[in-house]
C-alpha distance (Angstrom), angle and dihedral (degrees) to the residues before:
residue distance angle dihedral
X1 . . .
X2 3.88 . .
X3 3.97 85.6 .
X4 3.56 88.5 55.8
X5 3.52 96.9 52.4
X6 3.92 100.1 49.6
X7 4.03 78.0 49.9
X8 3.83 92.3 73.5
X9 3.78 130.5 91.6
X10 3.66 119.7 -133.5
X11 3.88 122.8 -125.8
X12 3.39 88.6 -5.7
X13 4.16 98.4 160.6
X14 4.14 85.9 57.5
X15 3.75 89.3 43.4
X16 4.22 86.7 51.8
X17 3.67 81.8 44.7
X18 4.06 108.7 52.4
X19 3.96 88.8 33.2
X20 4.32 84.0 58.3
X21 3.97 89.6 43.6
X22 3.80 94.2 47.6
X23 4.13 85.2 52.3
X24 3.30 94.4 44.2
X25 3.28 98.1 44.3
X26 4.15 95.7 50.3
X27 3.55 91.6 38.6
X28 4.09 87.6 -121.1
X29 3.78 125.7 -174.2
X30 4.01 106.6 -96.5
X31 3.49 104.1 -141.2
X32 3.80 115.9 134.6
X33 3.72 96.5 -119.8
X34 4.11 91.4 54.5
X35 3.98 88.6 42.4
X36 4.10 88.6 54.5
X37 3.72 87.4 42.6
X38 3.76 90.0 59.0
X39 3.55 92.7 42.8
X40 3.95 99.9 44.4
X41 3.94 83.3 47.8
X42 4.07 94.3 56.5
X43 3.95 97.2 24.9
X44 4.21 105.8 39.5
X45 3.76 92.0 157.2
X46 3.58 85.3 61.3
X47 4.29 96.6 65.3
X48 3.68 89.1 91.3
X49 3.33 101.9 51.2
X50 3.73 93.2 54.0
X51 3.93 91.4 37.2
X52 4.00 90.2 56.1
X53 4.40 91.0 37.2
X54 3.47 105.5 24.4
X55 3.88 89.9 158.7
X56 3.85 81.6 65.8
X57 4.08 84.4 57.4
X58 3.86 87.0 60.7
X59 3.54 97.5 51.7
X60 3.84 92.4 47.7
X61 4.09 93.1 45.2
X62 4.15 87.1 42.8
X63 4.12 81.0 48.8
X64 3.56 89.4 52.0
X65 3.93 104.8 43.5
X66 3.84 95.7 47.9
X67 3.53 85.7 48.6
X68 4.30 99.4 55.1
X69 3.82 85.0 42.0
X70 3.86 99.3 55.8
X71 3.33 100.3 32.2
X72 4.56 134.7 47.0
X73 3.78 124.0 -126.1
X74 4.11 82.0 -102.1
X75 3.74 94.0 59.8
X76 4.03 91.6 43.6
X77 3.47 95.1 52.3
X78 4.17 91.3 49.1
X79 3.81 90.3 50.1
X80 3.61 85.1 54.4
X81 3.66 97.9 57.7
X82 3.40 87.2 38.4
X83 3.92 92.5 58.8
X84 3.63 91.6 42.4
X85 4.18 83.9 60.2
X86 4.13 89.1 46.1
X87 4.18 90.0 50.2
X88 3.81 94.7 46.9
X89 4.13 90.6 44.7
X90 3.72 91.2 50.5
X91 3.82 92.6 46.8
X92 3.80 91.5 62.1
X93 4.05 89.4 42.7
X94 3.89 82.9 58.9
X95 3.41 94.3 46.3
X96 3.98 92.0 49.8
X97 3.52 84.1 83.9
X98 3.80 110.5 45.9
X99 4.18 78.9 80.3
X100 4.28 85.0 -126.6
X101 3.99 121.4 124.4
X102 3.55 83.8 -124.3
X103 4.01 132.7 135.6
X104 4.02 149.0 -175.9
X105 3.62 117.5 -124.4
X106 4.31 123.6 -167.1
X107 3.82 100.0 -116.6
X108 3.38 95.2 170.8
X109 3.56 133.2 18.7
X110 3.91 112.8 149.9
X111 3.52 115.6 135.6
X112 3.93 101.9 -122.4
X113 3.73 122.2 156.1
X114 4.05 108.1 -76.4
X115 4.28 98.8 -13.8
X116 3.64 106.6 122.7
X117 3.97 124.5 -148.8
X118 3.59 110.6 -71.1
X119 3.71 118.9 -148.2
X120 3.89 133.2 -172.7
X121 3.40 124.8 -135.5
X122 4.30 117.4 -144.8
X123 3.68 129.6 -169.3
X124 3.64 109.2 152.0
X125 3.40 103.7 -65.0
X126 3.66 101.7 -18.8
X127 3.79 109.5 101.5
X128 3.73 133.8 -167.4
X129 4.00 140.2 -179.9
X130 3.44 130.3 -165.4
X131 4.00 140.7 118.0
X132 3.53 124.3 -91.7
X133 3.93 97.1 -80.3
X134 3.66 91.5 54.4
X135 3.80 92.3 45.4
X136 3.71 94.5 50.6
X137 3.66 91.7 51.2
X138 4.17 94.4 44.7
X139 3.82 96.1 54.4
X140 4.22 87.2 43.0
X141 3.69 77.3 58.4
X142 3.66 94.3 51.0
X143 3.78 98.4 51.6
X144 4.19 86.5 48.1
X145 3.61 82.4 57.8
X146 3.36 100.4 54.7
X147 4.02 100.4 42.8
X148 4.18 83.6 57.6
């Protein structure tokens, strides 16, 4: 079980999503070794992941060229700000049940290069940032707390 979960990406959809903007934006080559490039170049801690499961590298690239074809740099970067919305709305669900008066708020959400959505996390006066990943796993951490 703990194998599995140092296995998993983190924010992978917005990580699909700002790799296909950056391409589509440049007008890159989509070929899967220059799409990995990119992605090993913004996301190192990733290598590993795709080194152990590279059939999980197909899937992403396969994610990512369907994507750029159906869809213009305009669209992309909508969906983006549209997923940051989704991520930040499904935080406070998650939170809904940690029985706290605490809530996520979207610190920062400009589309630049590899930066993914920053959120802030408020209870009172305790205060936390992280990205969505880091989020997910905090309030997980909350709701073990509380079941102790």
């Amino acid at each position: 079980m703990e194998q599995q979960e140092k296995l998993k990406l983190s924010c992978v959809k917005e990580k699909k999503m700002l790799i296909a903007y950056e391409i589509s934006h440049t007008n890159m080559i989509i070929t899967s070794k220059s799409v990995k490039e990119l992605w090993l170049e913004w996301y190192p801690d990733d290598a590993t992941y795709f080194d152990m499961l590279p059939y999980k590298w197909d899937t992403c690239y396969n994610w990512i060229s369907k994507y750029i074809n159906k869809h213009d740099s305009k669209f992309i970067c909508e969906a983006i700000k549209k997923q940051h919305i989704r991520q930040r709305r499904e935080l406070n669900k998650k939170l809904k049940y940690t029985n706290t008066n605490a809530y996520i708020i979207l610190i920062k959400s400009n589309i630049k290069r590899n930066q993914l959505a920053k959120y802030l996390y408020v209870n009172g006066a305790e205060k936390r940032t992280g990205d969505f990943g880091s989020m997910v796993a905090y309030v997980k951490s909350l709701k073990e707390i509380q079941k102790k």
